[in-house]
C-alpha positions in Angstrom: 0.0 0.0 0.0 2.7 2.3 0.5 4.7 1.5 -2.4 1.4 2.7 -4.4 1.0 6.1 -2.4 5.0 6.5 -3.1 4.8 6.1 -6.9 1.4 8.4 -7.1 2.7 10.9 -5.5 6.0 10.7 -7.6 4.0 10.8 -10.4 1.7 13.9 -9.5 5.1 15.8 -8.6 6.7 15.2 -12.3 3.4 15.7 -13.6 3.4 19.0 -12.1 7.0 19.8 -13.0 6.0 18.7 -16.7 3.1 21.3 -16.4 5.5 24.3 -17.0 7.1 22.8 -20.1 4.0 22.1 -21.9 2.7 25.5 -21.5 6.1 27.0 -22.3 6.0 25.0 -25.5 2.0 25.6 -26.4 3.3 29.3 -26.0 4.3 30.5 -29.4 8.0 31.3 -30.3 9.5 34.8 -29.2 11.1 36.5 -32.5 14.4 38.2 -31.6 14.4 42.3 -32.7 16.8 42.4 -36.1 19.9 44.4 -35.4 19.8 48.2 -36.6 21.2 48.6 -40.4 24.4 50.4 -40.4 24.6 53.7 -42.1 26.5 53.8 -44.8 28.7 56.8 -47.1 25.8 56.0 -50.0 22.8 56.6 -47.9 24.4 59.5 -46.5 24.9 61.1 -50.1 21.3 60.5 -51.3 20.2 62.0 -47.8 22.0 65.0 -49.0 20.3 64.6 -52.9 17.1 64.5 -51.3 16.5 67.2 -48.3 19.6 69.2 -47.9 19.1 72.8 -47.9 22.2 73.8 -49.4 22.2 71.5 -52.7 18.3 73.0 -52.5 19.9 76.2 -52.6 22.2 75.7 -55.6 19.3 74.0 -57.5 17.3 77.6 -57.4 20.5 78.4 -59.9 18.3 77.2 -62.6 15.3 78.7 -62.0 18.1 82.5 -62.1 19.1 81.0 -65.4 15.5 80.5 -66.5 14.8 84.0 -65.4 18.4 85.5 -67.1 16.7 83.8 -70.9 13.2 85.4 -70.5 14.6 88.3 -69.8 16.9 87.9 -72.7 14.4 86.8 -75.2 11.7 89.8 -73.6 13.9 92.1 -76.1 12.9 90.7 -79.3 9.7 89.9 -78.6 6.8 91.4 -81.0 5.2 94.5 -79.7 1.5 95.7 -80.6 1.2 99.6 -81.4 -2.2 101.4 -82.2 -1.0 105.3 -82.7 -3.5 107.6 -83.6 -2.6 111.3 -84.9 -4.4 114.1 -86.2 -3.3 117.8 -87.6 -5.8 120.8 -88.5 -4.5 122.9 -90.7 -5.1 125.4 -92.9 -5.3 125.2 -96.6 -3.2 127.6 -99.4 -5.7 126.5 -102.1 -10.2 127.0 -101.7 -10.4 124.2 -99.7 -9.9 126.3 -96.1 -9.3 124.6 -93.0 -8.6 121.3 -93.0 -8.2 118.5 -89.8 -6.4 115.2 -91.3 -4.4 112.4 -89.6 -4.5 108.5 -89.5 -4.2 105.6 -87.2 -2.0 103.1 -87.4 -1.9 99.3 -86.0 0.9 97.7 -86.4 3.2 94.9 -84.8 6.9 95.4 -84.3 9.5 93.4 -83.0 13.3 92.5 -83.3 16.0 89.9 -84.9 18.6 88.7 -83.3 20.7 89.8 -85.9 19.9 93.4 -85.3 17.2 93.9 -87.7 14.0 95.6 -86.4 10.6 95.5 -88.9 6.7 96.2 -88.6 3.9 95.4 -89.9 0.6 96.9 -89.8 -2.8 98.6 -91.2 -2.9 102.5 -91.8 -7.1 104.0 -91.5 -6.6 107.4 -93.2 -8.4 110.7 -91.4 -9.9 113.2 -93.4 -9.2 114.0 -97.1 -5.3 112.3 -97.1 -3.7 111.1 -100.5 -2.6 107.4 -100.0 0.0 106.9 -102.8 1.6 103.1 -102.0 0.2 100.0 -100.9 -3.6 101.5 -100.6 -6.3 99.3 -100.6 -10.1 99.8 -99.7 -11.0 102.4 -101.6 -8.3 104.1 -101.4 -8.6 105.3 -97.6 -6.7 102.3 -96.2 -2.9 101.3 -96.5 -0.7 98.4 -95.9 2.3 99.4 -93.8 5.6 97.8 -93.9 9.1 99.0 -92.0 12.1 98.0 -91.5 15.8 99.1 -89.9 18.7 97.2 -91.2 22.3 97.7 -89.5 24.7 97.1 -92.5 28.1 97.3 -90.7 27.5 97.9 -86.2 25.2 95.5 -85.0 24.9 93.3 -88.2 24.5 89.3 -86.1 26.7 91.1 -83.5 24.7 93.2 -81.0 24.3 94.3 -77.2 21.0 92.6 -77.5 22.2 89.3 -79.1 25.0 89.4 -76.6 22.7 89.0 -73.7 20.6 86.4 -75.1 24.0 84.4 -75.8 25.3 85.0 -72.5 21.5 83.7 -71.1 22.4 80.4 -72.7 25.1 80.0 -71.1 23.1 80.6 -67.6 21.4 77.3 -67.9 25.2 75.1 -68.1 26.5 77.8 -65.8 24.1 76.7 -63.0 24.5 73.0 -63.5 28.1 73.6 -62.7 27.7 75.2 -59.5 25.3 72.5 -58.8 27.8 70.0 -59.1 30.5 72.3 -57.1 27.9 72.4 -54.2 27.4 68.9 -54.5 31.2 67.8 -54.9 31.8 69.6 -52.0 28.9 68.5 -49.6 29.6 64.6 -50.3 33.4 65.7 -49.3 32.3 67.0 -46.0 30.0 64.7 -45.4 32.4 61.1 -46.1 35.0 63.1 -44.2 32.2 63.8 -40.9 30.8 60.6 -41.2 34.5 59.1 -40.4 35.0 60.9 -38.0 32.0 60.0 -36.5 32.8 56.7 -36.9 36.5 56.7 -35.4 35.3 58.8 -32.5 32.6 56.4 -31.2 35.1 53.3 -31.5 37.7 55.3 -30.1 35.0 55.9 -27.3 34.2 51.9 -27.0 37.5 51.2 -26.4 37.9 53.7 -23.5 35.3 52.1 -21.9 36.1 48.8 -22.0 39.8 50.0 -20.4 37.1 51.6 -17.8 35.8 48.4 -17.3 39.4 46.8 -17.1 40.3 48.9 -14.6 37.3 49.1 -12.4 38.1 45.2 -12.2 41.4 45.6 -10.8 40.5 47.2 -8.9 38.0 45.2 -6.6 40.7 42.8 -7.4 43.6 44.6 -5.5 41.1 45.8 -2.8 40.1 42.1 -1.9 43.9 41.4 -1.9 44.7 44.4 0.3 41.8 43.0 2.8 43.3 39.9 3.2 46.9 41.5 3.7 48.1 40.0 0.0 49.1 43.6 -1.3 50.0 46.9 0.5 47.7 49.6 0.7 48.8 51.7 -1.8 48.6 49.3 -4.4 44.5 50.2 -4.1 45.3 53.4 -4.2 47.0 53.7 -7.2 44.5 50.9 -8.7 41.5 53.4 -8.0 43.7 56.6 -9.3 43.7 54.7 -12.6 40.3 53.8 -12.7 39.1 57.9 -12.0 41.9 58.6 -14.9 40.6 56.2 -17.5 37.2 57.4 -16.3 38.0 61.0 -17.2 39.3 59.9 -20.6 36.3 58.1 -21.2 34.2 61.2 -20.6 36.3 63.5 -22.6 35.8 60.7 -25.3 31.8 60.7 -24.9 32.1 64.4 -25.5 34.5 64.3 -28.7 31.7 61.6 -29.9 29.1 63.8 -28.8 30.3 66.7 -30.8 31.4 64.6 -33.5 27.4 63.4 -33.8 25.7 66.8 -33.5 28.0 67.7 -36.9 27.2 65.1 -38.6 23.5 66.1 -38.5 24.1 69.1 -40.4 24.1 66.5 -43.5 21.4 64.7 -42.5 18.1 66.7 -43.1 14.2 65.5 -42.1 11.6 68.1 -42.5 13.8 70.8 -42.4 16.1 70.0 -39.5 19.3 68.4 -38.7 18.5 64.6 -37.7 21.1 63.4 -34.9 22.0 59.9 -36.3 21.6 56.7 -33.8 24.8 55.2 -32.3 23.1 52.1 -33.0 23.8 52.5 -37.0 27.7 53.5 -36.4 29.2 50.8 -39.0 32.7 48.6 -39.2 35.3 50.1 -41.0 35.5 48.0 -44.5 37.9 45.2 -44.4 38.8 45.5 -48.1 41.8 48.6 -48.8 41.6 48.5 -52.6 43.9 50.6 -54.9 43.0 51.8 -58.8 45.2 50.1 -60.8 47.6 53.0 -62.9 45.6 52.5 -66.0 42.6 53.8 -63.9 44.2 55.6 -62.2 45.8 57.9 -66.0 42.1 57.9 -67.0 40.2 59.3 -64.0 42.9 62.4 -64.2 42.3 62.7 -68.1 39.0 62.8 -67.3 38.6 64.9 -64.1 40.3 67.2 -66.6 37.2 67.6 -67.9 34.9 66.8 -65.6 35.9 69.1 -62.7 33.5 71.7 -61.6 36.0 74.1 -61.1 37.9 72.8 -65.1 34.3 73.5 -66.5 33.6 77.0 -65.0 36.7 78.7 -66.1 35.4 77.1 -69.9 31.7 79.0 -69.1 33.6 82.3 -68.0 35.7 82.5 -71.2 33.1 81.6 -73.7 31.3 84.7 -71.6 34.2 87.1 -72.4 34.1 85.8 -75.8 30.8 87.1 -76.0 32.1 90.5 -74.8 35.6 90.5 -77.2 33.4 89.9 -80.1 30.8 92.8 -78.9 34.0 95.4 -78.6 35.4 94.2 -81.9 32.0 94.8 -83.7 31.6 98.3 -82.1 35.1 99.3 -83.9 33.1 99.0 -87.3 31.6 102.2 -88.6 28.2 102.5 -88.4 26.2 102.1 -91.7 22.5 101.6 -91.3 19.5 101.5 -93.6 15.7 102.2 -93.0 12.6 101.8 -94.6 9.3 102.9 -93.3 6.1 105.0 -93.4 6.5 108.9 -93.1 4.7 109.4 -89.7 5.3 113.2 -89.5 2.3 115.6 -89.5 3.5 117.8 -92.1 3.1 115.3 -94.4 -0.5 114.9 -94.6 -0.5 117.9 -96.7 1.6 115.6 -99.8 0.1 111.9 -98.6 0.9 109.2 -96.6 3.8 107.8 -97.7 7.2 106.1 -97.1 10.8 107.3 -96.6 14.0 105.3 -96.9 17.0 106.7 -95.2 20.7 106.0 -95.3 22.9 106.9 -92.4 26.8 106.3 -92.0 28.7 107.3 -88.9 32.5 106.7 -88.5 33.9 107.5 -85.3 37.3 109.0 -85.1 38.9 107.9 -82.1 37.4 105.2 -81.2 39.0 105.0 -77.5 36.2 103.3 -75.5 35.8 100.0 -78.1 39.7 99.8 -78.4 39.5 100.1 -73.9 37.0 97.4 -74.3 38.5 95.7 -76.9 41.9 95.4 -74.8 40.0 94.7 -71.2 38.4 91.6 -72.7 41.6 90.5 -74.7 43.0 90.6 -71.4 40.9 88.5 -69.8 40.9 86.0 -72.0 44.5 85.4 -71.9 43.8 85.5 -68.4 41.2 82.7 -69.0 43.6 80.5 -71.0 46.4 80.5 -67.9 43.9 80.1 -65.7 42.8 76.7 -67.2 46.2 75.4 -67.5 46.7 75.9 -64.0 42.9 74.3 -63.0 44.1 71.3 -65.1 47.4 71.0 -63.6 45.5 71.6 -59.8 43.4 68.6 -60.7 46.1 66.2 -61.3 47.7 67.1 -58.1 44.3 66.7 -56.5 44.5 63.0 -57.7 47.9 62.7 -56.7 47.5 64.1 -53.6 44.1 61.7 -52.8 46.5 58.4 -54.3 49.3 59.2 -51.9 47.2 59.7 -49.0 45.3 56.2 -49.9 49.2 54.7 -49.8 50.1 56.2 -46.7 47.0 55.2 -44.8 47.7 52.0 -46.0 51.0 51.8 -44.8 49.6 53.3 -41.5 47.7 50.8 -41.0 49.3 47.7 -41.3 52.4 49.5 -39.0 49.8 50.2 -36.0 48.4 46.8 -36.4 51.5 45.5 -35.8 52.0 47.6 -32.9 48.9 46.8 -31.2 49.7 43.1 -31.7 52.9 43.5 -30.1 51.0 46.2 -27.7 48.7 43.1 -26.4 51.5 40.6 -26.2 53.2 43.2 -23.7 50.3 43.4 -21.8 49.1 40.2 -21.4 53.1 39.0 -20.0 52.5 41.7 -17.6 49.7 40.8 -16.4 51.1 37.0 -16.1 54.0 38.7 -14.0 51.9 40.7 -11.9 49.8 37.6 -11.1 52.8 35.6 -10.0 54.1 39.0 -8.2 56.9 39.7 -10.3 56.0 43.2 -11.3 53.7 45.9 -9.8 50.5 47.4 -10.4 52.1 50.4 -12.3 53.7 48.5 -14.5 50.6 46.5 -15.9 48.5 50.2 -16.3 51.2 51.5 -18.7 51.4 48.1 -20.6 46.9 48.6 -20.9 47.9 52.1 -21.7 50.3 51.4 -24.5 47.7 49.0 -25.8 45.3 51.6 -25.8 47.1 54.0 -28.0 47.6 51.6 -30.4 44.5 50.5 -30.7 43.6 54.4 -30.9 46.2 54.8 -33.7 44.5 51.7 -35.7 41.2 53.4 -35.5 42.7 56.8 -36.9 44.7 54.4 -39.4 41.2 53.2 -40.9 39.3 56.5 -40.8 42.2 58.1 -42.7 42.0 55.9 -45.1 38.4 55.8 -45.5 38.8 59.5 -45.8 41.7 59.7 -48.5 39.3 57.4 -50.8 36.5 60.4 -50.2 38.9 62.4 -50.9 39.9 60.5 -54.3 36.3 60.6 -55.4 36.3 64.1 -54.8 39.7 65.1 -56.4 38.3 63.0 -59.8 34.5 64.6 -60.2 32.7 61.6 -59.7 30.2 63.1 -57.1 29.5 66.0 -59.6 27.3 64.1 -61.9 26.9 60.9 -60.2 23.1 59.8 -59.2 22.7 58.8 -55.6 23.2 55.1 -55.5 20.9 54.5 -52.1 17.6 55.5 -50.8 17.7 56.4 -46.8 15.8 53.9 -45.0 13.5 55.0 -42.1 14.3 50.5 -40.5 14.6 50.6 -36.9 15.1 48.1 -34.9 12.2 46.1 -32.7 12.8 46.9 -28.9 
């Protein structure tokens, strides 16, 4: 009978202890929150594409150079006249007083090549003699003008000039455009590095916190139990306030280094602080361009530079002046054709008169000044681009040799932080068999700190010299973003 109440209540106790299992595996699975998505140098550029208020700023360039062509084209566009003029006179002959006159409606307007012309309808007043070009019974004429600048002004005027020089706005903006833009993806790989280096630089201060703050406890048990002399603790907790110290000033450096790097990263019209949760790895890969690449980016760049491509948009603008100045040298010679609108005419009829008018200047001392100012500025101009061209070679150089030395950087401080780590682990073996104080182990975890320090400034340097390569080349002034800025967060 007892063996029975023994085995059921053995059974009711697993029973119950099964109870909790069950339920926990009737419950249904817990998913796990996915990591945050690291921000990247690509989502950071099309951040900047998309909301930043200076690239916003540039792009109103176009809409100037929109404006600069209306305006242009607003000087040859065709102009609706209705003139209406009368004269009472009176008569030598029997006819006595007389009041005659006529109104005219006509459309004029302008050529590019300096020709000005009208068309129209003349309604005769009164008893007017119509002799060309009449037509409804006499009292109606068809009126046709025209001024035509033979020599001066001929294809080259002050007019045409602005219109060419508004064609040139449109190009004009899309190089500041990419200037603006060049420049903002610089200052924003270079921030987002340094963003980067600070916060690991920051991890790696407060792990040595945490290192210390063990030691600590450790060499205070020991001191209790009479193992190590007092002052051992005391120079165990100095360390720990010093690293702590550090590891502020480091919060603050990544602090700072976080509130600039929302200056490039715009939401509804304000500077979003990015989460320390998205800070990314530095890249394992270091690649090089081969010197093939390398000779055909700096060909190119040549070309492609904002800076190569506005000097080209300023000389083709003095060009526009030289060839104004030059034209105004040319006497003037110009011919015109149109209906006599003068009063005293009515008296003889409404007719035309053609004119012929030549003027030479003698001197000619303001289009020779201008002629010379622009000559001189376009030989300006042409040193100028030589030395733009030359500046974007060194720009590439300058971007290749800072790749090479990071590189070099880097491998020499990994080393050193290898060797750093080796020295600090034997003296922490020695100080655990005795051999060596407490002192002696805090500068080996110092040492190893640097160098890990150095290795972080090794990788963000070169991280920042391959901006700076993209940059020196001209590839962020007409590149398209690449990447759309995600809103992922993740689950808490």
């Amino acid at each position: 009978m007892s063996r029975r109440i023994t085995f059921a209540t053995v059974s009711l106790l697993a029973l119950i202890g099964l109870l909790p299992a069950v339920a926990a595996a009737g419950d249904p699975p817990k998913t796990k929150g996915l990591p945050p998505i690291p921000l990247s140098i690509d989502e950071i550029h099309a951040w900047i594409d998309r909301s930043h208020p200076l690239l916003k700023g540039a792009g109103t360039e176009k809409v100037m150079a929109r404006g600069k062509m209306l305006k242009a084209l607003g000087a040859f566009e065709p102009t609706l006249i209705n003139d209406t003029e009368l004269e009472r006179f009176v008569s030598k002959d029997t006819m006595g007083t007389q009041t005659v006159g006529f109104n005219d409606t006509l459309v004029e307007a302008r050529h590019p090549w300096g020709f000005r012309y009208s068309a129209g309808v003349r309604h005769a007043i009164g008893d007017a003699k119509i002799p060309d070009l009449a037509f409804g019974g006499g009292n109606n004429q068809a009126i046709l003008g025209g001024f035509f600048p033979l020599l001066r002004g001929l294809m080259v005027n002050p007019e045409n000039a602005e219109l060419q020089r508004s064609e040139l706005a449109d190009p004009r903006a899309d190089v500041r455009i990419a200037q603006t833009r060049q420049d903002l993806f610089l200052a924003a790989a270079t921030q987002f590095w340094d963003w980067v280096a600070a916060v690991k630089f920051a991890e790696v201060q407060r792990k040595a916190v945490g290192v210390a703050e063990d030691r600590f406890r450790q060499i205070e048990g020991r001191a209790k139990a009479g193992a190590v002399a007092p002052l051992d603790v005391v120079e165990a907790n100095q360390e720990v306030q010093r690293r702590r110290e550090v590891a502020i000033a480091a919060q603050r450096f990544v602090e700072q280094e976080q509130l600039k790097m929302s200056m490039f990263l715009w939401e509804h019209n304000a500077p979003m602080t990015p989460p320390l949760e998205r800070v990314p790895d530095f890249p394992s890969q270091m690649l090089v361009p081969s010197a093939e690449t390398i000779q055909a980016h700096k060909l190119q760049a040549k070309a492609d530079r904002p800076e190569v491509k506005e000097i080209d948009i300023e000389a083709k603008l003095n060009n526009i002046d030289l060839e104004l100045a030059k034209n105004n040298l040319l006497p003037s010679l110009d011919a015109e054709a149109a209906p006599a609108r003068a009063p005293e005419k009515f008296v003889l009829g409404l007719g035309y008169r053609f004119g012929l008018e030549l003027k030479i200047p003698i001197l000619q001392r303001k289009s020779r000044g201008e002629v010379l100012e622009a000559q001189g500025k376009a030989d300006r101009f042409v040193l100028t681009q030589k030395f733009r061209e030359q500046q974007v070679v060194v720009d590439v150089d300058n971007a290749l040799s800072a790749i090479e030395r990071a590189k070099e950087r880097i491998a020499a401080a990994v080393e050193s932080l290898r060797l750093a780590k080796t020295l600090e682990e034997g003296e922490r073996f020695r100080f655990s068999l005795g051999a060596t104080s407490v002192l002696f182990v805090n500068l080996r975890e110092r040492n190893s700190v640097d160098s890990e320090g150095q290795v972080i400034r090794a990788k963000a340097d070169y991280q920042k010299a391959l901006a700076l390569y993209q940059w020196a080349i001209g590839a962020w002034g007409k590149s398209m973003p690449s990447a759309i800025p995600v809103t992922y967060r993740a689950r808490d």
